[in-house]
C-alpha positions in Angstrom: 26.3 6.4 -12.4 23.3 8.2 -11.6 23.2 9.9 -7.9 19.7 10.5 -7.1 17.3 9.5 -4.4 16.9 6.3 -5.7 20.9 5.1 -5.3 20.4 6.8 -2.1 17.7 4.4 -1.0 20.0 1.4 -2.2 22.5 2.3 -0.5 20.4 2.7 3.2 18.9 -0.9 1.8 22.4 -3.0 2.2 23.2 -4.1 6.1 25.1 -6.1 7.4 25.2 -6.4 11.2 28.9 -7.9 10.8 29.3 -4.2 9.1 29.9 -2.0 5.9 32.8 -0.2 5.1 32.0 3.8 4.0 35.2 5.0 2.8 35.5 8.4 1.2 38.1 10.8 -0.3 38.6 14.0 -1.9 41.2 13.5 -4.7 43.4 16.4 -4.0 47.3 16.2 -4.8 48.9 14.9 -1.6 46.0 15.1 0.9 43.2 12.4 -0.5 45.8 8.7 -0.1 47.7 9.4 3.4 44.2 11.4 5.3 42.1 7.5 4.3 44.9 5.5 5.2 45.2 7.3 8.7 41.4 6.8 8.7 41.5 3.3 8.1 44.0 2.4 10.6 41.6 3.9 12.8 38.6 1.6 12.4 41.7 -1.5 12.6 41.9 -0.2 16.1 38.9 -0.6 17.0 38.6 -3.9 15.7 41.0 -5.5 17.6 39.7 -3.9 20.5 36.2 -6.3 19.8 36.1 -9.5 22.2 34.0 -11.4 20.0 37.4 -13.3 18.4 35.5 -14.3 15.5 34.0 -11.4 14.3 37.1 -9.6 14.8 39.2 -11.3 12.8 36.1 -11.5 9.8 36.3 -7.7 9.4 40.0 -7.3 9.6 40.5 -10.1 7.0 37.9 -7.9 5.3 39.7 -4.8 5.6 42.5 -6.6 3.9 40.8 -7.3 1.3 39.7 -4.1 0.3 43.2 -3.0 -0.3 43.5 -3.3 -3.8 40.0 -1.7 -4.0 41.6 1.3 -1.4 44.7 2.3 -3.8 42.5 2.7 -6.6 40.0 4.4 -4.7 42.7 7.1 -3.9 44.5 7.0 -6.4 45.0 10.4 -8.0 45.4 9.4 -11.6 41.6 7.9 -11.7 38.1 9.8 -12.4 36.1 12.0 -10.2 37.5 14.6 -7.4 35.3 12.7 -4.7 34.7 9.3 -4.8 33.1 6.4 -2.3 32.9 3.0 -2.1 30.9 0.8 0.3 31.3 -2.8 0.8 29.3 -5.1 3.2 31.5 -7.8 5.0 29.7 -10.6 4.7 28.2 -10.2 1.3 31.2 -9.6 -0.9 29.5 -6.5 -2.5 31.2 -3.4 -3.4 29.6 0.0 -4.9 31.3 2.7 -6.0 30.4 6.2 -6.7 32.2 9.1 -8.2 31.0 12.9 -8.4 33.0 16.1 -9.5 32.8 17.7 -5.8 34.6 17.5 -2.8 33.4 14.5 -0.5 35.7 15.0 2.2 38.0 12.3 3.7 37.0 9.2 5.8 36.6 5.6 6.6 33.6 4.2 8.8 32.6 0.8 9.7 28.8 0.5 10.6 26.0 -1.7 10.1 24.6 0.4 7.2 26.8 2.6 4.6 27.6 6.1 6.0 25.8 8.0 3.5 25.7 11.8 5.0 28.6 12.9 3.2 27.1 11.8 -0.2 23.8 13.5 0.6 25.5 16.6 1.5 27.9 16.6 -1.8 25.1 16.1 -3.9 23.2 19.0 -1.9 25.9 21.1 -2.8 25.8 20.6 -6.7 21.8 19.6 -7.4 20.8 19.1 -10.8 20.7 22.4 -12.2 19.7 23.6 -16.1 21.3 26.1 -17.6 20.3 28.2 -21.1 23.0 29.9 -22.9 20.8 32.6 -24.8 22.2 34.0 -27.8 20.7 35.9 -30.8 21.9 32.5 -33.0 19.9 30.1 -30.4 20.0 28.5 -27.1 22.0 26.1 -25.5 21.2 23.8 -22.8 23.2 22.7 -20.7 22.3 19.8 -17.9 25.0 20.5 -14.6 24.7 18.2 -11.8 27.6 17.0 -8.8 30.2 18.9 -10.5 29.7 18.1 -14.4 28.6 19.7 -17.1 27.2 17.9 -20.0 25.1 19.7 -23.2 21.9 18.4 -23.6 19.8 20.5 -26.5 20.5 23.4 -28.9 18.3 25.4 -30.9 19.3 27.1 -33.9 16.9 30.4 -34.9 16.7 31.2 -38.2 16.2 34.5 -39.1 14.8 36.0 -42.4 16.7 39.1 -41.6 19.6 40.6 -40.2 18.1 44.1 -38.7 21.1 46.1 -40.4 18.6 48.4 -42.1 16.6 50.4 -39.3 13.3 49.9 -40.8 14.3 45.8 -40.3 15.4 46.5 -36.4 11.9 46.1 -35.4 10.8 42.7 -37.7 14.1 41.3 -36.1 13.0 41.7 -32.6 9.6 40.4 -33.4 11.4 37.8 -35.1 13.9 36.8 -32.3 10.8 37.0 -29.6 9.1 34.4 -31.4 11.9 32.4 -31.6 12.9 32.7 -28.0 8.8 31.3 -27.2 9.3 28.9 -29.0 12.4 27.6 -27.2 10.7 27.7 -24.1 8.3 24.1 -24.2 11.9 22.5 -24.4 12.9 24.1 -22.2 10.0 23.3 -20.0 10.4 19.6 -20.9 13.9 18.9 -20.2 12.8 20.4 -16.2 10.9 17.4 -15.2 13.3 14.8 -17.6 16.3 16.0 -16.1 14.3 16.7 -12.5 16.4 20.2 -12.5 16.2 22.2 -8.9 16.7 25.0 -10.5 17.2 27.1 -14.4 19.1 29.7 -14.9 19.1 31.9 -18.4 22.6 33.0 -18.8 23.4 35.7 -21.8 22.6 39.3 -23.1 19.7 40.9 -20.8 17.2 41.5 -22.7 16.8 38.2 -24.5 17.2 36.3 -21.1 14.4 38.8 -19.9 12.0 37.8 -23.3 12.9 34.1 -22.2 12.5 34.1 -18.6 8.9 35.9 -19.4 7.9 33.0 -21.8 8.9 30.1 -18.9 6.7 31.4 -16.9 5.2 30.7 -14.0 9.0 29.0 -13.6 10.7 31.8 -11.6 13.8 31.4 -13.8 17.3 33.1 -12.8 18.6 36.0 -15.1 22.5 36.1 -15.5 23.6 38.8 -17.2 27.0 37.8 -19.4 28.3 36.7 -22.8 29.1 33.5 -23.4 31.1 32.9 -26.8 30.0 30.1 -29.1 32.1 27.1 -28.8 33.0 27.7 -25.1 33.3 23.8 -23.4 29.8 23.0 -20.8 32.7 22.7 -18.4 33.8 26.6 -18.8 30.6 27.7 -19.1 29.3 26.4 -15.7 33.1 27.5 -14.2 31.9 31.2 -15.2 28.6 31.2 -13.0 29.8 29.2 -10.4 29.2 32.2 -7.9 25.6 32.6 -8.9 25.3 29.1 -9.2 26.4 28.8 -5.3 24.0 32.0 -4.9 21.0 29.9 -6.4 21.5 27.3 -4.0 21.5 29.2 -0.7 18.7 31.2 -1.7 16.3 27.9 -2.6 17.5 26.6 0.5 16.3 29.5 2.4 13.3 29.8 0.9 12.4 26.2 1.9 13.8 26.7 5.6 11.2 29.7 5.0 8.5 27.7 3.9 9.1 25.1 6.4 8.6 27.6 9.7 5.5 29.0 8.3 4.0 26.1 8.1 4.8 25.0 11.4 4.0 28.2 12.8 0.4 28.4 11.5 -0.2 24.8 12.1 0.5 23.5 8.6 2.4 20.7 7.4 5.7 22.0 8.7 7.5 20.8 11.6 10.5 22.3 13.4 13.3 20.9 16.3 14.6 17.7 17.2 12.0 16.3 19.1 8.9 17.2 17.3 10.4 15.7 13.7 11.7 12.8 15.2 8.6 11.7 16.2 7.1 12.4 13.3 9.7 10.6 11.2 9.1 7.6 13.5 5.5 8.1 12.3 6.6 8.1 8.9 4.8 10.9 8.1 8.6 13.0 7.1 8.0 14.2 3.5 11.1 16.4 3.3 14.0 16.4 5.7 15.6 19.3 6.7 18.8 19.3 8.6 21.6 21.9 9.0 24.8 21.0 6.7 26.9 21.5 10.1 24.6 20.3 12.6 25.7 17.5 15.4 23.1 15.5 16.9 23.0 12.9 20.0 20.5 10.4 20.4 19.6 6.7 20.7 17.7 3.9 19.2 14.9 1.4 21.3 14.0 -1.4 21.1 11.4 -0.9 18.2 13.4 0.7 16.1 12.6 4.5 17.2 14.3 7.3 17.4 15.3 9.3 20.5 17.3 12.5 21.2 19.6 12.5 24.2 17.3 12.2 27.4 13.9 12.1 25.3 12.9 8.4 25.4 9.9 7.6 27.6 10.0 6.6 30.8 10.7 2.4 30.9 12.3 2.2 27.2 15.6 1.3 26.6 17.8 2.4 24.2 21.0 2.1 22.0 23.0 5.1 22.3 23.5 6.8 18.7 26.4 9.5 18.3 25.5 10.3 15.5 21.8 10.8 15.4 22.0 13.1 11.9 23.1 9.5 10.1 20.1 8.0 11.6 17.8 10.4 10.7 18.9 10.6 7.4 19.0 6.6 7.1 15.3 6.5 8.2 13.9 9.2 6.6 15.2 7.5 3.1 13.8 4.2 4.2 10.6 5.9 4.7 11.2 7.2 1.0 11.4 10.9 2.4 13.5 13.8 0.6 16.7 15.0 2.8 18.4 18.1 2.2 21.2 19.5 3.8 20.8 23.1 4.2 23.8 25.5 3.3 25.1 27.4 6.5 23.7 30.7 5.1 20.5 29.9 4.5 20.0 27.8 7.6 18.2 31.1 9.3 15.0 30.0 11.6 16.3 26.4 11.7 19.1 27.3 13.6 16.8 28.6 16.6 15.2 24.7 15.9 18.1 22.9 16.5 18.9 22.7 13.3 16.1 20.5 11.7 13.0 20.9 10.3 10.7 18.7 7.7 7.8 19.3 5.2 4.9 16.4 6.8 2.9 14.2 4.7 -0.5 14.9 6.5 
């Protein structure tokens, strides 16, 4: 299954004002089954607490339902370390999704999907290329939520081996040449693939010649040998710190970006109030919320957004508890970008409440 914006979307797309079941669950050896049981009994509760008889016993015969649909869902013997499923009440529908990160554990009945933990699993693991250089070729390799898949390799052929010193230099000219002309695939495979960010992994000085020739793409250098032969899956498990470090540092370089533009009067907005106005506007291009960040608000009449004790005089509203959801549910509607920024890189957001957003006009 693909996890991009688009499933996102879908998913914000299916309501039902009888309810959707989120449920979630890390796959971990004696943690993932009984923590989404427990969770599930919870939202039984409050079912039966409903008066509408009716409607209360259409979503626990629901609920009942889904129990062939829950034991798979946690079962530990099936694919993907965190996995979802959503299912509308009155529609029959289910959708599933798997990815190779943690998800977290829980059950929530609302009257869209619960969607933040998927955004911020997939924020955690962004489609990311990565070029295993060697002096024999390069390897791509396309990583994205947790799995690791080769995509391209490019064999160099070289008419000489450089054992004789006056060949050294022909074979450097020779493996620069070669190490161009990987690049436009390189290049290509950035947009197909829609990577966030590359990163050149093998002996310096031929990730250096690389990096030079994917320029202006401010490609990341890692330094290590990588045997032929070594499984996607191994290679990725060997960068996973740098990986992690990529992340945080594009995220703070986009919290960056965010507050200068606010801060000269650019298309940048920062705090609560400000962007949620804005994304009532629909002029939210990009999102920006702290991966930690707890929000209270409500929801009027037409439709709008409030935090806690913002709403204009004379409107009522719906409280929200969880205002983040509802950003996040709005701001995909509006076919924005939402990204969940990792707690280190969070920096002037966190001075902002938390939230921030690149504006349309």
């Amino acid at each position: 299954m693909v996890h991009d914006l688009s499933f996102l979307r879908e998913l914000v797309a299916m309501k039902d004002e009888m309810g959707v079941v989120s449920l979630y669950v890390t796959a971990e050896p004696g943690g993932g089954a009984p923590a989404l049981r427990e969770a599930l009994r919870a939202v039984r509760e409050r079912v039966r607490g409903w008066p509408d008889r009716i409607r209360r016993a259409t979503v626990l015969e629901h609920l009942d339902a889904l129990e062939p649909e829950v034991a798979e869902l946690a079962d530990p013997a099936a694919p993907g370390l965190g996995r979802a499923l959503f299912a509308p009440v009155c529609t029959g529908e289910i959708r599933r999704a798997t990815l190779q990160v943690p998800v977290g554990t829980t059950a929530v009945l609302e009257p869209t999907p619960y969607v933040r933990p998927m955004v911020t699993a997939m924020a955690t693991s962004a489609p990311a290329g990565v070029a295993v250089v060697r002096r024999e070729g390069v390897r791509l390799i396309d990583h994205r939520y947790g799995l690791a898949e080769d995509v391209h390799r490019s064999a160099f052929h070289l008419d000489c081996d450089g054992s004789a010193p006056r060949e050294r230099h022909r074979l450097e000219e020779c493996l620069i040449r070669c190490l161009h002309s990987a690049a436009p695939e390189i290049s290509n495979r950035i947009g197909a693939l829609r990577w966030s960010d590359v990163l050149l992994v093998g002996d310096p000085e031929l990730t250096r010649i690389l990096a030079e020739a994917l320029r202006p793409l401010d490609a990341v250098q890692i330094g290590a040998a990588v045997e032929d032969g070594l499984p996607a899956g191994e290679v990725i498990a060997r960068i996973a710190g740098e990986l992690a470090g990529v992340r945080v540092r594009r995220d703070a370089e986009l919290v960056q970006r965010v507050a200068d533009l606010a801060l000269t009067g650019g298309r940048g907005c920062l705090g609560l109030v400000p962007t949620l106005g804005l994304l009532n506007e629909g002029r939210v291009d990009c999102l920006l919320l702290d991966e930690n960040g707890r929000w209270r608000g409500g929801r009027g009449r037409d439709g709008f957004l409030y935090a806690a004790g913002r709403a204009p005089h004379g409107v009522e509203i719906v409280e929200e508890p969880d205002l983040g959801e509802r950003m996040i549910e709005r701001a995909l509607e509006s076919r924005a970008e939402v990204m969940t920024v990792h707690r280190d890189a969070v920096g002037t957001l966190s001075a902002h409440d938390g939230v921030g957003a690149l504006l349309r006009w």
